[in-house]
Each structure stands twice: as structure tokens, then as C-alpha cells.
N, C-alpha and C positions, 0 to 999 in steps of 0.2 A: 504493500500500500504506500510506501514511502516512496515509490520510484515516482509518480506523480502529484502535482500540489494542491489536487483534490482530496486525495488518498491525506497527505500528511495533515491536512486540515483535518478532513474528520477521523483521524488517530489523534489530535489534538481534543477534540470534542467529546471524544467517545469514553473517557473517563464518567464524568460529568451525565453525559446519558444513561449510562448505565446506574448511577446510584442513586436520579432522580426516577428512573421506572423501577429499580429496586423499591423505593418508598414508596412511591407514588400504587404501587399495585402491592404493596406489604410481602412483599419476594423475600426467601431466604436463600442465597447462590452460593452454589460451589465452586470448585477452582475450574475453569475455564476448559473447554477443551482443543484440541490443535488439530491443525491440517487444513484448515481454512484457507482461502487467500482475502478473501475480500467481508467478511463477519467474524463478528464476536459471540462466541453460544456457549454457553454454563449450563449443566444442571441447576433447576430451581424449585425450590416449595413454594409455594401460596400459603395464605393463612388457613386454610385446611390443612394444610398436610399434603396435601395430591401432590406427587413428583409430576414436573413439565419439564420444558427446555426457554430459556429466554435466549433468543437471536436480535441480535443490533446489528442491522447492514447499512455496510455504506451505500448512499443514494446513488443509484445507478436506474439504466433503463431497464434493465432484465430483472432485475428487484422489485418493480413495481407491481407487477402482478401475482408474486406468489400467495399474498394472503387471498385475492379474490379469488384464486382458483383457489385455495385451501378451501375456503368457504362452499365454491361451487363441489368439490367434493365432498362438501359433508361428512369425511372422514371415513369415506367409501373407498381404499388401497392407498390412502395417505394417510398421515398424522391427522389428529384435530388443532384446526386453530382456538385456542382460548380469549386469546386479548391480541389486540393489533393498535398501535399508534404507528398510525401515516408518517405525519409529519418527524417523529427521531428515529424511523426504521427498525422497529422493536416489535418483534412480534413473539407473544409468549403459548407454546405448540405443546403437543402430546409427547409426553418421553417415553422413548422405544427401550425395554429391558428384554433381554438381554444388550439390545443392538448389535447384534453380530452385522455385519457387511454382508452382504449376499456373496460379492469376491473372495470373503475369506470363506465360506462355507464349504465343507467340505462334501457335501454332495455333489454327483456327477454333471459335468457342465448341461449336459441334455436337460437334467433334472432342473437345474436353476437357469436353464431357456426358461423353461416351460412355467417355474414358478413365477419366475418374474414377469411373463408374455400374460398369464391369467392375470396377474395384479394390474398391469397398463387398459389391459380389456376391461376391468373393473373402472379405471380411471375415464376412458373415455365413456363411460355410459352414462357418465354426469352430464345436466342441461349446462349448456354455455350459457355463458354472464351476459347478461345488456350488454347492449353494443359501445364499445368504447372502454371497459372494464379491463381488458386485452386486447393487445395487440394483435396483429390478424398475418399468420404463417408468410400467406402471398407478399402482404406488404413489404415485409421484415427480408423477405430472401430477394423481393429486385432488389433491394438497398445491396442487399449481398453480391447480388450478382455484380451489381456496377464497381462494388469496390473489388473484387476478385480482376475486374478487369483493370480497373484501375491500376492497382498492384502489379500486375502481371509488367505493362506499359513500366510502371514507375519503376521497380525493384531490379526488373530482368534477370529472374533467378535460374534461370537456365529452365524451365519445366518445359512439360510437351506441351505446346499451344494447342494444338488440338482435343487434348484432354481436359484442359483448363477451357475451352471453350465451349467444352460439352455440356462440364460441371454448369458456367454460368448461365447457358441456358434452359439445361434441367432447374437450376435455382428460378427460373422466371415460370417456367413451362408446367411444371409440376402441381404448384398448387391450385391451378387453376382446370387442372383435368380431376381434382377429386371429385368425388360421388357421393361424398358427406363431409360434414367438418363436428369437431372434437375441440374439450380443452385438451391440447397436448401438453405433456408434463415439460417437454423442449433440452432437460439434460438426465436421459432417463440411461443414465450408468448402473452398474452393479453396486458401486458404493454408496450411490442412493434410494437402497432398497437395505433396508436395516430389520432384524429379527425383532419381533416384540409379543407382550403375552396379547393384546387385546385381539389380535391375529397373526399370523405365523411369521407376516411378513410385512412393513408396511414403505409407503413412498415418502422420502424430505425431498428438501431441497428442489422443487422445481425452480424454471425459466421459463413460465405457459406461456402459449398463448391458443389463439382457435385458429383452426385449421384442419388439412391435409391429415387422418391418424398416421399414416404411409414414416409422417417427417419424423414418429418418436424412436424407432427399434433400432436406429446404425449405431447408437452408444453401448447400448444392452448385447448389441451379436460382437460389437470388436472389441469389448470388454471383457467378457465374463470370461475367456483368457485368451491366446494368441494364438486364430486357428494361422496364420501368414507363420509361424515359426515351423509349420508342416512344408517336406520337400514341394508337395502341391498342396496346394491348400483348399484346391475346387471341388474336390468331393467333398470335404469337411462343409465348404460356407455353403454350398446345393443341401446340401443336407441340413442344416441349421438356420437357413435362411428358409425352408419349406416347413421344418417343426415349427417355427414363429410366427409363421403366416396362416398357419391350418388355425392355432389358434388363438388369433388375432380374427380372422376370416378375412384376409388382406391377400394381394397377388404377392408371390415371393419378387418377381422382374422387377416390381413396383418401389417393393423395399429395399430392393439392389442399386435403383435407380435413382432415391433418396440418398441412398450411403457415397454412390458419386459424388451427387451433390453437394453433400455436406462433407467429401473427404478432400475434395477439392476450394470449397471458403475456408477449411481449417487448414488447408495447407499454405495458402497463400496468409492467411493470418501469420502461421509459424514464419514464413519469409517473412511478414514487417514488422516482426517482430526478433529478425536477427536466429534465427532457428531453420535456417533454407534446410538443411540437412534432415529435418523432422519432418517438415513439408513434404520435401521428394519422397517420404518413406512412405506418406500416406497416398500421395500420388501413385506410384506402385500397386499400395493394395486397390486405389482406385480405379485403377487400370485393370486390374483381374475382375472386380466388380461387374464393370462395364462391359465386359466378355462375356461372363453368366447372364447379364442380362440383356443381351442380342443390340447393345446400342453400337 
């Protein structure tokens, strides 16, 4: 957070906030937890007793929606939201015990596709928010698209144009060929899918918004461990990209065709952000994607 003088502002602030919504909501917090990049989240009591989680984010765009999707989930494959203050980014949510990670689980990766694909189908069967409450997938990805190309012009990081140009028009083309639209969770990893008693398994941390369902499962299939570290990998992702889809009830080509998309704005991110080397890797596996999925 210190690399920018937004960030180091509110790390200046974020004392101060946290001990005004400690009082102000009568919290008792624990020592903090790590791994974050951009919040601050502790264990916390209420004046019940009820264990929760108090989250302080800093204001950003992608922050902005996760209490209204909390909300719109009703705590139907997510946490519950409790308490929400807008204005100091504090929202105080459901605490997951054990909270195991879904990545560390030691079930077979088949097994936790399939547990975590049930939980997102759980997710999208919530009603979307009034209009305007989120952001809308289509919007969000021409933005994408223009800056992948933008990047591509500015950086010249050596990638294959033509692959980078498939990605940026899958980002425009895509969400405007869905057949329904979802709040999508928007970074639905294995690490945020945490074990807990009120169900086996439940979702943090989104970045929603409504859209495309197609745009949620590329974090969840190149997560949950490394099928690319296979001599080939393509039986492995046909295979795992077809268990996600049966149930989801989703095309697998379609989710294929998403994961370009999105491996390609995250790789040109990695270039502008001084990481070319990270990029090209993901360009790679988007390159084999794009093969399974007849583009």
C-alpha cells in the first residue's frame, strides 16, 4: 500500500478507523490477520459474544460492491454481512471456523472443482441489485480491452499480437453474447472459498459485479493447483474444464474463452507493472486455452 500516495494516506488513517468502528459498534479484536494486500481484517466479538470478522479496505473501485453483493446473497455460498459503513470501508462479516482454504484442502482436486463449482452455482442464483449497485461485467472489460491494447502499443513487451488481440476482443465480444446475467463473485480463487461450521464451505472476499456467469470459473480451474506443470496439460484442462461446466450448466468453449480473456488483461497488467516474464507465462497457458476452445 505504500508504493502509492493513496495507499500511504489511508495507512495513515486506518489507525484511527479502526478504533472509532471498534467503539462505535462495541467490537472486541484480535491481533490482525496477514496476507492481504490492500485491507485490514481481525477476528472480532460484538457485544454478544458472536465471533465475526471486521474488514477496513482501502477505497478503491473493486471494493465498492462487495457489501451489496454480500447483501444480495443473503449468505446463500458467502459469509453474512452484519454491519457495513460506506463511507470508512469497514464492513463487519460472518467468521468462517475452521477457515481452512479450499487450496490447502487436502481433498482430491476433482473433489474441490466440484465443491467449489456447487458453491458459485449457489452464488449466482441470487437476484441482482438495482441497477447501478454494481458494476456491469461488459462495461468493466471494454475498459479492459482498451487498456490491454493500450499497453500492448505503450510497453512492447515482446507478446504475440495476435493473441493479445484475440484476448481484447473476447474482452468486448463476450459479455454481450450471454444468455443470462449473475452477480458474479469476479475473484473467485480457491483461497476464497474458506471451510466453516454454518456450511462446509463458504465464499469472502469478492470483486462482483452482474454479468456474463461464463467470466467467474478461470481463477477457480488455474488455481486449485497447476494443471500447465503436466508435460501436456490438455487432457487434464478438457477434463476439468467439462466437470465445471456440467455443473455450472455452462459451455466448457465458453469458459475457455473467458480464461483467454482474462489471461491475457492479466498479463499485460503483469507487463505494466514490471513483471513481463509473469505475463508471457500466462500468455502461454492462454495460448493452449485458445486451442481447446477452437478460437
Amino acid at each position: 500500500m505504500r508504493r502509492t500516495p493513496s495507499g500511504r494516506a489511508w495507512l495513515d488513517r486506518l489507525p484511527g478507523i479502526v478504533r472509532e468502528i471498534e467503539e462505535r459498534w462495541e467490537l472486541r479484536l484480535g491481533a490482525p490477520f496477514h496476507g492481504g494486500s490492500c485491507s485490514w481484517v481481525a477476528p472480532a466479538a460484538g457485544p454478544d459474544g458472536e465471533p465475526a470478522v471486521l474488514k477496513v479496505t482501502w477505497p478503491h473501485r473493486e471494493a465498492d460492491g462487495e457489501a451489496p453483493a454480500l447483501h444480495a446473497w443473503g449468505s446463500h455460498g458467502a459469509v453474512r454481512l452484519h454491519r457495513w459503513d460506506r463511507e470508512r470501508g469497514a464492513l463487519l462479516i460472518e467468521r468462517c471456523d475452521p477457515g481452512t482454504r479450499l487450496d490447502d484442502s487436502p481433498l482430491p482436486p476433482t473433489e474441490r472443482l466440484t465443491i467449489a463449482a456447487g458453491l458459485l452455482r449457489d452464488l449466482w442464483a441470487a437476484p441482482t441489485p438495482p441497477d447501478g449497485r454494481l458494476e456491469h461485467v461488459g462495461m468493466v472489460c471494454a475498459e479492459w480491452a482498451d487498456l490491454v491494447q493500450e499497453r500492448m502499443i505503450r510497453l512492447q513487451p515482446g507478446y504475440d499480437p495476435g493473441l493479445v488481440a484475440l484476448g481484447a476482443d473476447l474482452l468486448r465480444k463476450l459479455p454481450a453474447t450471454a444468455t443470462r446475467e449473475v452477480v458474479v463473485h469476479g475473484d473467485f480463487n480457491p483461497g476464497n472459498v474458506l471451510a466453516s461450521e454454518r456450511r462446509p464451505w463458504l465464499a469472502i472476499d469478492p470483486k462482483p459485479m452482474v454479468g456474463d456467469p461464463a467470466y467467474d470459473p478461470w481463477p477457480l480451474l488455474t488455481q486449485i493447483d497447476d494443471p500447465f506443470e503436466h508435460p501436456d496439460p490438455r487432457p487434464l484442462l478438457r477434463e476439468r474444464y467439462a466437470l465445471v461446466a456440467e455443473v455450472l450448466g455452462e459451455d466448457p468453449a465458453r469458459l475457455m474463452a473467458w480464461a483467454v480473456a482474462r489471461g491475457v488483461e492479466s498479463a499485460l497488467w503483469y507487463a505494466d507493472h514490471d513483471e513481463v516474464e509473469d505475463g508471457a507465462e500466462l500468455l502461454a497457458e492462454a495460448r493452449v486455452l485458445a486451442e481447446l476452445a477452437g478460437l
